[in-house]
N, C-alpha and C positions, 0 to 999 in steps of 0.2 A: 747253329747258334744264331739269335737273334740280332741284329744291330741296333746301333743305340738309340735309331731313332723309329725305330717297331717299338723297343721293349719302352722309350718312352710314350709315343701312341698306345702301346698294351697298359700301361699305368694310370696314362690320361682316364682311356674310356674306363678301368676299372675302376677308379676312384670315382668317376663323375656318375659311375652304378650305384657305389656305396653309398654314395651323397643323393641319392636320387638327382640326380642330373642329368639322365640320359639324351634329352631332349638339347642340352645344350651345346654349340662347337667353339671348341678353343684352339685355338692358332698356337698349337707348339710353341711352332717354329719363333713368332710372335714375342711369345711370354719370355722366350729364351735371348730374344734381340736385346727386350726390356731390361730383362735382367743385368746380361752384360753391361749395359749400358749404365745402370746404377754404379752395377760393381768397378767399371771403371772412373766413372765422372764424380761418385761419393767415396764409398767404400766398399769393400769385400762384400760387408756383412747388410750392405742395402740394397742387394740385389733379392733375398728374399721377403725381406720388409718392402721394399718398394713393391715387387708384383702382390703380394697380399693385400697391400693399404689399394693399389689398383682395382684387384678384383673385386673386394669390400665395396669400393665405392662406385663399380659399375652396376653391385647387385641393388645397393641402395637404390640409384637409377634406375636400373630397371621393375624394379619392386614398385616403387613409388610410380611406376608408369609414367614417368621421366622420358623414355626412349627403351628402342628394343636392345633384346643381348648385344646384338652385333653394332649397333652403336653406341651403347656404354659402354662396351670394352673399348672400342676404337679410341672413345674420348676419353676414357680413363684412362690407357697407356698412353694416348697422346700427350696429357697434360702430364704426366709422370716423365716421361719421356725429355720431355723442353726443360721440367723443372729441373733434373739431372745435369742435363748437358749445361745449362745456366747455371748451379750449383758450382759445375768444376769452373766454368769460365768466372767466376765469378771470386773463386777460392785462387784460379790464378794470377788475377789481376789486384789480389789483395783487399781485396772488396767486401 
């Protein structure tokens, strides 16, 4: 039996076959930090909203020849990332 971080690797590169993506690399592990980090500093449910609205706006970037894969992701979860942890600080402070 696979573990959970094969069968997600095996899902990653599948999907990113389907999508013709083959060419591109995505940091699991990364996308899963990101998320958490929605999900705890917003809510639940903006942990998949938040890495989509990320991914979106890296491809934009790198479409637009803005910067390569690897740093429009970097910068798009980056700023996803801050805006999060600044969201909850910001929610706790009454703000």
């Amino acid at each position: 039996m696979k573990s959970q971080d094969e069968t997600l690797e095996d899902w990653c590169r599948a999907l990113l076959q389907a999508l013709e993506l083959e060419g591109v690399e995505v940091d699991v592990n990364e996308v899963l930090a990101l998320a958490g980090v929605a999900a705890h500093s917003v809510v639940r449910p903006a942990a998949p909203l938040t890495t989509f609205i990320a991914g979106f706006a890296a491809g934009l970037a790198t479409g637009s020849g803005q910067a390569t894969d690897a740093v429009s992701m970097r910068a798009a979860m980056g700023v996803a990332r801050k805006l999060a942890k600044d969201y909850a600080a910001n929610e706790a402070s009454g703000a």
